[in-house]
Structure formats: C-alpha cells, structure tokens
N, C-alpha and C positions, 0 to 999 in steps of 0.2 A: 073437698077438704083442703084447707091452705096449711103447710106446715114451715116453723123457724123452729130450727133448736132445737127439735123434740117437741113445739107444743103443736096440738090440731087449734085448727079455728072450725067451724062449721061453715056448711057451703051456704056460706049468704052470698048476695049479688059479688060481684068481680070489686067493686070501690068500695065494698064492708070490709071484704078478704083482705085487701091491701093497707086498712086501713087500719085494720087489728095487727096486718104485721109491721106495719110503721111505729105504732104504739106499743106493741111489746119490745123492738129495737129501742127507743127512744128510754122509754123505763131504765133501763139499765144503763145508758148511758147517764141519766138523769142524777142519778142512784150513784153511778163513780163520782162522778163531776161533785155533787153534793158531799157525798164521804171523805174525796181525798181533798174539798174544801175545808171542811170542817175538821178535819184531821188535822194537814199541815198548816193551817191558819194561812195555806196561800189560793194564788187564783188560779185556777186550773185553765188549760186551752182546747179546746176540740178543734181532732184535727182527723185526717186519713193520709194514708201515704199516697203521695205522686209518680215517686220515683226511686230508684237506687240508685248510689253508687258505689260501685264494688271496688274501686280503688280506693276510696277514702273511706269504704266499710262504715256509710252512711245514708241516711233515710231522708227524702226531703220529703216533711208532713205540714198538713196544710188544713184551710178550707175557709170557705166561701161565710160569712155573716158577721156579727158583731162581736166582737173578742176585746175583751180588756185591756186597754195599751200599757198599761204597768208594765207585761209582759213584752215589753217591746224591747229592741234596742238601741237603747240612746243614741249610738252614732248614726244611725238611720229616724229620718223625718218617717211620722205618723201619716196616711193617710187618709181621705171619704172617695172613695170611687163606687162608682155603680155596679151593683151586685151582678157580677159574669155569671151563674147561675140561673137568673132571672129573665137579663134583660132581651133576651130575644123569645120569650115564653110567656112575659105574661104585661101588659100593658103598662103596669103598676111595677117595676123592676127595685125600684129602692136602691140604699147605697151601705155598703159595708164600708169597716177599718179592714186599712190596709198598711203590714208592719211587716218585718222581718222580729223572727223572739228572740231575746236578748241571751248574748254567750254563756255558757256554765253550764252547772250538770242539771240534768234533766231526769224523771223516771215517768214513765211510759205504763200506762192502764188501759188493759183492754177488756172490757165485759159479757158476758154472753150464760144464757142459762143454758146448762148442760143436761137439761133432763128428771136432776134429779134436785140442782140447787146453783145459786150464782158460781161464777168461775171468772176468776181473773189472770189474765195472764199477765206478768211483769215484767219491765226492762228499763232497765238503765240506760246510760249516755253521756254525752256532749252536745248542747247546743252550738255550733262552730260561729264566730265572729265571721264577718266578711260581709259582702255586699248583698241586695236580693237576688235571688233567686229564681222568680219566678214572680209575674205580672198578674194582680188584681186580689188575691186570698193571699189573709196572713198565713205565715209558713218559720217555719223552722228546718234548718240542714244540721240534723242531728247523726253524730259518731255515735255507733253500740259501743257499750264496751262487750259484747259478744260479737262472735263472727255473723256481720249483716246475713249473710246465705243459710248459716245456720237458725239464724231466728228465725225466718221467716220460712222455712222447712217445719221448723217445732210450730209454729202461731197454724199454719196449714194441719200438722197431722192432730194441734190439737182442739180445732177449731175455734175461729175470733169472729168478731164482726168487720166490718171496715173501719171504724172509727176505733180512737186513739185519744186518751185524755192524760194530757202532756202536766206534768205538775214538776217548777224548778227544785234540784235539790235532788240528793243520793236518799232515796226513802224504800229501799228494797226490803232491810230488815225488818224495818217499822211497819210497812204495809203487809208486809208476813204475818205479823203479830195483829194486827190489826183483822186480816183475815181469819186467822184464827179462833178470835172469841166474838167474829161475827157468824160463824160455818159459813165463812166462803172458801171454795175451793181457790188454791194458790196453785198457781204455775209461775217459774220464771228461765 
C-alpha cells in the first residue's frame, strides 16, 4: 500500500503507486492555483522553497517551468533558458521563463488533504526588490510578515506539501472567508 496524507493507494506495480501519488499531489495544487485565480482575478505562481534567510526573515521560493511573466519584475529582463530539471534526464529537455517576481505584498497557499477534508495553510509577506537570486527557475525573495523560524515549525507540525502558490496582494482575510464557505480547513 502507497500512502500521502491519509489516503491508501492499493499495491499496484511501483510506477501505478507513484503515479496515484503524483496525481493526488498535483490535484490540489491544481485546485489552489484555480481558486486563488479565480478568486483574486490574479495569476498565481508555483513555487517550493529553496532556501532561508534568517536575517532578512525571508524565503527564497521558486521553481522550474513556464510561469506568467506578468509576475515578473520590471526592472529585471524576462527570460527562455533550458529547463535545469530536465536537461541532463531526458533527451528532450525543453526551455522554461526565467524572472525574478515583481516587489510588493504577496500571500502564500499551501494545500494538502488532511484526512478528513482540504487544508490550507496561509501566509503573508513581501516580495523584496533587488537583483536575482538564483540562476535558471523563476523565484521570488519573499519577507514573512511572521517570524521565518516560526512558520516553517507551524507548516512542519501541521503538515504541507512542498509546493507553494504565491498570489500578489495581502489576501489573508479574504481567503479565510473564502475557505470557510468552501469547508476548507484554514491554517495561517
């Protein structure tokens, strides 16, 4: 038996098993991405965290594929670079955008089903201005406005995925409310 989150899969071959858990991952990122689209009337970003920094009490998130340059930062050029995930794996490597996200406030969605019903955890921020960051995936160097240490203690004890769907804009309340008269479980 394969298990995410609470749910079983049945013991099918080893690449059914991972296949069901790829796709029940995917579901619910699918599911934010669409909701806090259609919500905030903006583009949302997938991302996963890279790295901390505990002195700027900031998160640099990121990832590898095709992402919306809207989201970008003006003062940094757009660009097409070949997909660093790919290109040493599979013959066919392709090319993502590659951007830094553009300064201002951010709110941070993470999804995961908890057993008994979706659960989101939520967070606030700063997207920070400044140069990139980091070579090849677009990325964002986001300030919590909570203590970096302390969230990512609470996103552990209450369990997340690794992905992250990044939408501009202070939407804590709104997405409270929002989870509510969906019964999704809220955390923030």
């Amino acid at each position: 038996m394969y298990r995410y989150h609470s749910q079983t899969f049945p013991p099918l071959n080893r690449l059914q098993g991972w296949l069901c858990l790829i796709l029940s991952a995917l579901r619910f990122y699918c599911l934010t991405h669409q909701l806090g689209r259609q919500f905030s009337g903006l583009v949302p970003m997938y991302t996963e965290p890279f790295s901390i920094d505990y002195e700027q009490n900031a998160l640099l998130l990121g990832h590898a594929g095709y992402h919306d340059s809207i989201n970008r930062d003006p003062a940094l050029p757009v660009k097409i670079v070949p997909d660093a995930e790919y290109e040493n794996s599979d013959r066919f490597s392709g090319a993502v955008t590659y951007f830094k996200y553009k300064p201002g406030p951010v709110t941070l969605i993470n999804s995961v089903w908890d057993g008994e019903r979706i659960k989101w955890m939520v967070a606030e921020g700063d997207s920070l201005a400044g140069p990139f960051k980091m070579e090849g995936n677009s990325h964002l160097f986001c300030r919590l406005k909570a203590d970096v240490g302390q969230f990512l203690q609470t996103a552990v004890e209450n369990g997340v995925s690794q992905h992250w769907v990044v939408i501009s804009g202070q939407l804590l309340p709104d997405i409270e409310r929002l989870c509510t008269n969906l019964n999704i479980r809220f955390h923030s």
